[in-house]
C-alpha positions in Angstrom: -30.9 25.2 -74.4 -32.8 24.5 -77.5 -35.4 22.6 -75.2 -35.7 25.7 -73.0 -36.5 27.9 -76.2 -39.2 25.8 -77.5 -40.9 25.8 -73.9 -40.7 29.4 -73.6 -41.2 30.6 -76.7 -44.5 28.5 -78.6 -45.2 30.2 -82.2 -48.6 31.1 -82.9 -48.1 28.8 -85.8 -48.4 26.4 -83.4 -51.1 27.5 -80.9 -53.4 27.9 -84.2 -53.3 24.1 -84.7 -55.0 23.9 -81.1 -58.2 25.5 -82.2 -59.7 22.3 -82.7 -62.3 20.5 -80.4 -60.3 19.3 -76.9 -57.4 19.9 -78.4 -55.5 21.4 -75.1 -57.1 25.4 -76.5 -57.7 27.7 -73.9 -61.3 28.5 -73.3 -63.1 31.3 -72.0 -65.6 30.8 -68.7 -68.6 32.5 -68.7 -70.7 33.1 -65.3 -74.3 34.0 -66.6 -76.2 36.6 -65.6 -79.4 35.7 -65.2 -80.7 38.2 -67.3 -80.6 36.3 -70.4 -80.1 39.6 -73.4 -77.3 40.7 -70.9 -75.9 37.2 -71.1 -76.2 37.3 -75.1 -74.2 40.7 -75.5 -71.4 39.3 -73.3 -70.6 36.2 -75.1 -72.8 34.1 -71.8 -72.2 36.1 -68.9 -69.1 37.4 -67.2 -65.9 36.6 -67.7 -62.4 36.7 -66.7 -60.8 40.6 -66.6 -62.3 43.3 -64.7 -66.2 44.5 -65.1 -67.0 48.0 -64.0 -70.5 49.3 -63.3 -71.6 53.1 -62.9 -74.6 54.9 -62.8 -76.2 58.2 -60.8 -77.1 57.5 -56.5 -80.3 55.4 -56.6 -80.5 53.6 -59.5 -79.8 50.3 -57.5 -76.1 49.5 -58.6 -75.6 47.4 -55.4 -78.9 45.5 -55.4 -78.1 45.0 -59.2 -74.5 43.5 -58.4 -76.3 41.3 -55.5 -78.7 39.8 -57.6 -76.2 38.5 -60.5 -73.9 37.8 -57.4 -77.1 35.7 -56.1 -77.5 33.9 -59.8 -74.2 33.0 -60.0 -73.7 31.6 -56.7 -76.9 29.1 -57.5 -75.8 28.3 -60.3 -72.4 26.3 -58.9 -69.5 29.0 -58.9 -68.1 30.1 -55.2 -68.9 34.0 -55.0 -66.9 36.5 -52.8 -69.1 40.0 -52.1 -67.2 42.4 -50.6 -69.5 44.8 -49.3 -67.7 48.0 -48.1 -70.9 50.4 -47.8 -73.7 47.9 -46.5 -73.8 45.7 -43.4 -74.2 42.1 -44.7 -77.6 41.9 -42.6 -78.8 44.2 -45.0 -77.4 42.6 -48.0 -79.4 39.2 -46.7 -82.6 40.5 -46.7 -82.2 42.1 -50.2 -82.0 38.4 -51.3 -84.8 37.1 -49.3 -87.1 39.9 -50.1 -86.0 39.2 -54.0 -86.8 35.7 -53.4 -90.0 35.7 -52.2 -91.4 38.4 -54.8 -90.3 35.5 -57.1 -92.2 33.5 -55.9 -94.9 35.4 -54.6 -95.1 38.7 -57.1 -97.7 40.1 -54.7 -96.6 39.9 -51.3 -96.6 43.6 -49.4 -92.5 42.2 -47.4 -89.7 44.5 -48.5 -86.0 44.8 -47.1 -86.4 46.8 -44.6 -89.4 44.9 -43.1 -87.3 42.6 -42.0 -85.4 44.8 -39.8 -88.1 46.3 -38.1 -88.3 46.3 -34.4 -91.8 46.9 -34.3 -92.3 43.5 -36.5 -90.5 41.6 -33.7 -93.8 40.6 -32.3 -97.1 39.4 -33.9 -97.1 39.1 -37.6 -96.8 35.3 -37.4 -98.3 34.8 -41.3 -95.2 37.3 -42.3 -92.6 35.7 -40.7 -94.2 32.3 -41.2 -93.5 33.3 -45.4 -90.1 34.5 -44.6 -88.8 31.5 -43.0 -90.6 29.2 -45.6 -88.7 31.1 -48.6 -85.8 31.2 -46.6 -85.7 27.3 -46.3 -86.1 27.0 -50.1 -83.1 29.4 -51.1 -80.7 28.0 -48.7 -79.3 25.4 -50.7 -78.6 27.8 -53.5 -75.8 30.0 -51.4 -73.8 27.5 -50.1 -70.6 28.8 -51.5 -71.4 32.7 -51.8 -69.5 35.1 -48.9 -70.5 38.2 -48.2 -67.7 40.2 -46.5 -68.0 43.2 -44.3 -65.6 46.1 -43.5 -63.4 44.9 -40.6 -61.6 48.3 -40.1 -62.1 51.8 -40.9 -60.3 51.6 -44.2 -59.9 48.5 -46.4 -57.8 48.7 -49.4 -57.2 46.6 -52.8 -54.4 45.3 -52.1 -56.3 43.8 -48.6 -58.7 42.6 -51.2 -55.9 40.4 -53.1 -54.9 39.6 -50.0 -58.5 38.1 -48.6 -59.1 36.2 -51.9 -55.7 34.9 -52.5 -56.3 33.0 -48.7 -59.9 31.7 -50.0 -58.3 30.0 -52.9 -55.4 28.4 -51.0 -58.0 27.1 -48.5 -60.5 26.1 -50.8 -58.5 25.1 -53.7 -61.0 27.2 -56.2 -61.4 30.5 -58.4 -64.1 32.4 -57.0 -65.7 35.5 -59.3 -65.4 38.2 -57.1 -67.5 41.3 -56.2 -66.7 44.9 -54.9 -68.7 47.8 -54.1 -68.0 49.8 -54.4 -64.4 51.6 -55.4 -64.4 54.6 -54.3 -64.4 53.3 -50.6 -61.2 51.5 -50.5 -58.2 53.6 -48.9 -55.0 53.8 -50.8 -53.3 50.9 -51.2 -49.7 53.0 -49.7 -51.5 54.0 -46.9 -50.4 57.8 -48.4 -53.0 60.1 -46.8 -52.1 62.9 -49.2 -53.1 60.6 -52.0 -56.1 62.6 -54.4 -58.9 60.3 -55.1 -57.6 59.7 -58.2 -54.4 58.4 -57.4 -56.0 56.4 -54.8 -58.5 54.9 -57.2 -55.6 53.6 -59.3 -53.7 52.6 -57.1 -56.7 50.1 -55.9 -57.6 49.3 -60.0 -54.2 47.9 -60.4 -54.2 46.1 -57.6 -57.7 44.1 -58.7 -56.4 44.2 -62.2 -53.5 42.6 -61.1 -55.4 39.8 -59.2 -57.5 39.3 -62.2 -54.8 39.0 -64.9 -52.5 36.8 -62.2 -55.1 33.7 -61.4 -57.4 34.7 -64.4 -60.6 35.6 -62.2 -63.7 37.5 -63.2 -64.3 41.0 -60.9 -67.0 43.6 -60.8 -66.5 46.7 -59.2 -69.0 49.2 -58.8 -68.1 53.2 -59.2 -69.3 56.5 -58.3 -69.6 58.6 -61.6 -67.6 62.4 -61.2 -70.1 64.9 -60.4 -70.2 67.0 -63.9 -72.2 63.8 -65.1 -75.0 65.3 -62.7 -75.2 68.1 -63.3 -77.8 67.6 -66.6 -80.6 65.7 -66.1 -80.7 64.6 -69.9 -77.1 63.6 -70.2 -76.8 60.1 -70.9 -74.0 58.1 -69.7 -71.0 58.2 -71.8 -67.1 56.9 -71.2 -66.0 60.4 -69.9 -68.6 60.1 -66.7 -65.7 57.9 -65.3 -63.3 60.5 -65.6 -61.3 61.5 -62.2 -62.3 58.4 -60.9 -59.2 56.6 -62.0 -58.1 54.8 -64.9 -61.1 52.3 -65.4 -61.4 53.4 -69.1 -57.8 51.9 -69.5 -58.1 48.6 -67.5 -61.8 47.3 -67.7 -62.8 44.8 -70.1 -65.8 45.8 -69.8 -67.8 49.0 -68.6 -71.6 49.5 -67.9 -74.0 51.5 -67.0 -77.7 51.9 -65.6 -79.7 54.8 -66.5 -83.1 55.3 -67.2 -84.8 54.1 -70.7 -86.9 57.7 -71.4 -83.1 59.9 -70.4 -83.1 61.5 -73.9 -86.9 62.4 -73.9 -87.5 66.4 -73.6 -89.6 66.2 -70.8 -88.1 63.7 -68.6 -87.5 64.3 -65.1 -84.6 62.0 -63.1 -86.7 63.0 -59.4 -90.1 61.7 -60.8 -88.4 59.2 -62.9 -86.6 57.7 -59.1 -90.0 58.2 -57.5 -91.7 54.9 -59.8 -92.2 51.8 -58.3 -91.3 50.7 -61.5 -88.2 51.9 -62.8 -88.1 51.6 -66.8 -83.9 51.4 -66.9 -81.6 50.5 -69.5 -78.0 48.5 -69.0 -75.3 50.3 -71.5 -72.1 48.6 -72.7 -70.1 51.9 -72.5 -67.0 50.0 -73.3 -66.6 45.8 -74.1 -63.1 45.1 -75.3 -64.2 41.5 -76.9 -67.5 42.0 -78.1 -70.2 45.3 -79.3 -70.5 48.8 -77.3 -73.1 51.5 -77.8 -76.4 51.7 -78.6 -77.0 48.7 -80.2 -75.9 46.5 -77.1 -78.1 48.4 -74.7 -80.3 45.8 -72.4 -83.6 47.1 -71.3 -84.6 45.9 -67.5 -87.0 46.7 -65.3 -86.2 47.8 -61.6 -88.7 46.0 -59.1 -86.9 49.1 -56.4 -89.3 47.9 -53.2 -89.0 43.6 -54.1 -85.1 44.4 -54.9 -85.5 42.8 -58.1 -84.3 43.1 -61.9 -86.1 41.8 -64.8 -85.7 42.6 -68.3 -88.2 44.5 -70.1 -91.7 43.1 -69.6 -91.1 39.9 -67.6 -93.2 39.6 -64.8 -90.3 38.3 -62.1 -91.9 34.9 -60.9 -89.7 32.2 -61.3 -88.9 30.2 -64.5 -88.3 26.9 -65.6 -84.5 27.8 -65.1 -85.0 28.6 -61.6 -87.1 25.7 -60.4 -84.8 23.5 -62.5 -82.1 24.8 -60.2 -83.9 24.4 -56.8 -85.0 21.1 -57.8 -81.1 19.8 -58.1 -79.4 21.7 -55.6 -82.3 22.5 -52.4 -82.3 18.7 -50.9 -84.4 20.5 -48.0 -87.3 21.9 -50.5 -90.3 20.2 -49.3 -92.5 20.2 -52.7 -91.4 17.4 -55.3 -90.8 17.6 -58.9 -94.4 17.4 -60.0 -95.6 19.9 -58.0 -92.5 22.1 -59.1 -93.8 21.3 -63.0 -97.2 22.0 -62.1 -96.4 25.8 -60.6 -94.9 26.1 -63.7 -97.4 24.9 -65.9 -94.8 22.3 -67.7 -96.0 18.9 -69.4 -92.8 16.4 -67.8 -91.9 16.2 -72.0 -91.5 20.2 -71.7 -89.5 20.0 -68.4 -86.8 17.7 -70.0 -86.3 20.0 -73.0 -85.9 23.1 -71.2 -83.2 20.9 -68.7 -85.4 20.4 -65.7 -85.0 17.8 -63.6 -88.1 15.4 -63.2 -86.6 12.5 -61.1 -88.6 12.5 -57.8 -86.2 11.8 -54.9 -86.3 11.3 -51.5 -85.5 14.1 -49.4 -85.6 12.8 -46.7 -83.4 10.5 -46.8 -80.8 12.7 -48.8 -81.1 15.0 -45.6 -79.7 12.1 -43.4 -76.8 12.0 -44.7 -75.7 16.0 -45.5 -73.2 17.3 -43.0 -73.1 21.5 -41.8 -70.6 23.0 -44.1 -67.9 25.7 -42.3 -69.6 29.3 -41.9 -69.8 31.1 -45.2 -70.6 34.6 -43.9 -67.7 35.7 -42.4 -68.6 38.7 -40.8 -66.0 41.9 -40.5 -67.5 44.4 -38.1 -68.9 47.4 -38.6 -66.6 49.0 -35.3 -69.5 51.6 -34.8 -72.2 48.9 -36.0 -75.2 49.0 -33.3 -76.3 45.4 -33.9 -74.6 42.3 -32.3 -72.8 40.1 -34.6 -73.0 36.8 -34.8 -70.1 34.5 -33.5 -67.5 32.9 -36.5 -68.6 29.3 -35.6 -72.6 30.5 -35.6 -73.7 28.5 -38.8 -72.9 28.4 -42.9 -74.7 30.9 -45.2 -77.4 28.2 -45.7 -78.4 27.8 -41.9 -78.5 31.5 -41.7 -81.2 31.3 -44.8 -82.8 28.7 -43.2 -84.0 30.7 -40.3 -84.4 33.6 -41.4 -87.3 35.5 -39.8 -86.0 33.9 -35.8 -82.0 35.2 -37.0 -83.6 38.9 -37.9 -85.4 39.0 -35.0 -82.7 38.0 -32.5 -80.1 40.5 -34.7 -82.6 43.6 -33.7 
């Protein structure tokens, strides 16, 4: 019996004398960002608990979610992107599009470009770019899966259900992605449900999830419609309200408005209408770490190259990101020195900023890589006009990898 007790029942006496280097502590994992201040106020990037994000209709909460989705997925971690509103075609060629206006700033392509039908024929230089790009990136999604609505209505609780089967068949946490809540059904199937009932009904099911296998999940929200009605309101913890009980079980809550919102003359329509929207990222609510004002993160909204950057970078890629290509794209075609030279880097530079300058051969590394399962498993739109690729069709990379034929035959 007495055994049983000290099992059970560990004093925090006891668990204080494991705060000592590898000393069997638990630790905290972070999942950066990408967007290095927003890194900084969260302690190095998300973490284990529940994450909302809110903000007003086209402020770019989804393409925002996607892109730290994107980061995290290159860096290492396996990624699950539930996508309840988009088709995943669409959610593809926001990352290509962001890609190549990383690497070329200039470039005239955007998201919608791709889908086209008109661009099916001719523009050869265009779609020569895209599939180039696309054959970089590939390597760097290899374990992120965007899922699509199956049915009608889709639940939490079919959420839980979705990602406990990933883990038992892949033996891994992934960080997890929803957008956005207010699309999921309730989780009792009760169609006399109100929308807030229904919304907490689907928060404690991804609460539950989170707390059970200790998994980091970002939800996107609607805001309630009194936070519309002024132009000049900024957002504050009360724009969540009626949309369930997100105040009581997020870690962490943000938001996206514009920078100039509390200026007298500022106008959201003309403000929506920039090509460059001047935004700010608020920490409405962090349960380990600052809120308010002083942990605000000022970004910059690239809306047409689907792009965030914070305030004043210029959005071609860094150090960081060729570092990253360079050890996990075996199929990029330039070598390191070219990488160092894009980049303007002496070799001594590269090593203390952590890029990799060992040339390899690619070719040879290709010979002996083997087609991983498909990665993009695809729940039908039912009323969906496009045909859908088949289960067994290729992994997330191949898809990447020929990009501008895929779009073309998806059209």
């Amino acid at each position: 019996m007495s055994e049983q007790v000290s099992e059970n029942f560990i004093s925090v006496s006891e668990r204080l004398k494991r705060f000592k280097p590898n000393n069997g502590r638990r630790t905290v994992k972070h999942y950066p960002t990408g967007i290095k201040k927003l890194d900084q106020m969260l302690g190095g990037g998300l973490y284990a608990g529940l994450t909302f994000l809110g903000a007003r209709p086209g402020m770019g909460k989804s393409t925002f979610a996607l892109q730290i989705a994107s980061e995290i997925a290159a860096a290492g971690s396996p990624v699950l992107f539930y996508s309840l509103e988009m088709p995943s075609v669409r959610m593809e060629a926001k990352i290509l599009n962001r890609a190549i206006h990383m690497r070329y700033p200039n470039s005239s392509l955007t998201a919608d470009w791709f889908l086209r039908e008109e661009n099916n024929t001719g523009k050869q230089k265009e779609w020569k770019l895209v599939e180039k790009v696309g054959e970089e990136i590939s390597g760097s999604f290899d374990r992120m899966y965007i899922k699509e609505r199956k049915k009608l209505s889709v639940s939490g609780r079919d959420i839980v259900q979705d990602v406990e089967m990933f883990m038992n068949e892949k033996k891994e946490k992934p960080v997890v992605f929803v957008d956005y809540l207010q699309i999921l059904s309730s989780c009792t199937g009760n169609r006399n449900a109100t929308e807030r009932q229904k919304n907490d009904e689907n928060i404690n099911e991804l609460s539950g999830l989170s707390n059970k296998y200790d998994l980091a999940v970002f939800v996107i929200s609607s805001l309630n419609r009194e936070s519309y009605r002024e132009e000049q309101r900024p957002l504050r913890m009360d724009s969540f309200k009626e949309t369930g009980g997100i105040e009581y079980s997020a870690s962490v809550i943000l938001g996206l408005q514009p920078r100039n919102i509390r200026q007298p003359k500022f106008n959201y329509e003309q403000e929506m209408s920039k090509d460059i929207r001047e935004l700010e990222i608020v920490f409405l609510k962090q349960r380990y770490g600052i809120s308010g004002m002083k942990a605000n993160v000022s970004v910059d909204f690239f809306a047409s190259k689907d792009l965030y950057t914070e305030k004043g970078a210029s959005g071609k890629k860094t150090a960081q990101n060729v570092s990253r290509e360079t050890k996990t794209d075996i199929k990029n075609p330039e070598n390191t020195k070219v990488l160092l030279k894009k980049c303007k880097l002496t070799p001594e530079e590269a090593v203390s900023q952590g890029v990799n300058t060992e040339i390899k051969d690619t070719e040879a590394e290709n010979n002996g890589v083997e087609n991983t399962e498909i990665q993009n498993i695809n729940l039908e739109y039912p009323d969906d006009p496009r045909e859908r690729r088949k289960k067994n069709s290729g992994n997330y990379c191949d898809r990447f990898r020929r990009f501008g034929h895929e779009f073309r035959e998806l059209m």
